[in-house]
C-alpha positions in Angstrom: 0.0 0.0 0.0 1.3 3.5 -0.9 1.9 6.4 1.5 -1.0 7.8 -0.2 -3.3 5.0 0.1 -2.7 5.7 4.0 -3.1 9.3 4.3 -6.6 8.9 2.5 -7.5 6.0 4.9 -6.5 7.9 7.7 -8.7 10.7 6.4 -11.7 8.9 5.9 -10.9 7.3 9.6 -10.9 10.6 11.1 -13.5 12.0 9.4 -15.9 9.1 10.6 -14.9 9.5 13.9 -16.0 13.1 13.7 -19.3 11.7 12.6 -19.7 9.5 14.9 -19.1 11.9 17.7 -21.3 14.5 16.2 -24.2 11.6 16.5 -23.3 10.9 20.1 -23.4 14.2 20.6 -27.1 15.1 19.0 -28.5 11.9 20.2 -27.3 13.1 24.2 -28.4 16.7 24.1 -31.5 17.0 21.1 -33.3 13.2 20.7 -35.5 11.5 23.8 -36.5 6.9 23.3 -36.0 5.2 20.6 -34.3 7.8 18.5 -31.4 8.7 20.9 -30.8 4.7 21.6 -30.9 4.0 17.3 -28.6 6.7 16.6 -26.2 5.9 19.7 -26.1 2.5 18.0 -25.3 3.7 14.6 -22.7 6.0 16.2 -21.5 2.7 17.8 -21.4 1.0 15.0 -19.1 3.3 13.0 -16.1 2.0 15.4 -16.0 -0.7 13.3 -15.0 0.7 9.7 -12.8 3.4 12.1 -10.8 0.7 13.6 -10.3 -1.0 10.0 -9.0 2.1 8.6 -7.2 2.7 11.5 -5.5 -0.6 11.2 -5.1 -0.3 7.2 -3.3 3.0 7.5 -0.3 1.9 10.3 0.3 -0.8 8.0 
């Protein structure tokens, strides 16, 4: 994998952590039930990808 290959998977690694903490934080302060715990979930569920990017970049 190039240098480049890893700068843009670190990219796209930080920029979906900064969506995932922008839907933590909406979900806390904005959302009440079912929508807060659905869209803590899907905020949840973006560690996944992140940690594979994560992983594919210090490669």
């Amino acid at each position: 994998m190039s240098s480049m290959d890893k700068m843009w998977a670190s990219f796209i690694a930080i920029g979906l952590m900064v969506l995932a903490s922008l839907l933590i934080s909406f979900a806390r302060t904005r959302t009440k039930g079912i929508v807060r715990g659905v869209l803590s979930v899907v905020a949840f569920l973006l560690f996944i990808p992140i940690l594979l990017y994560v992983l594919v970049s210090m490669l």
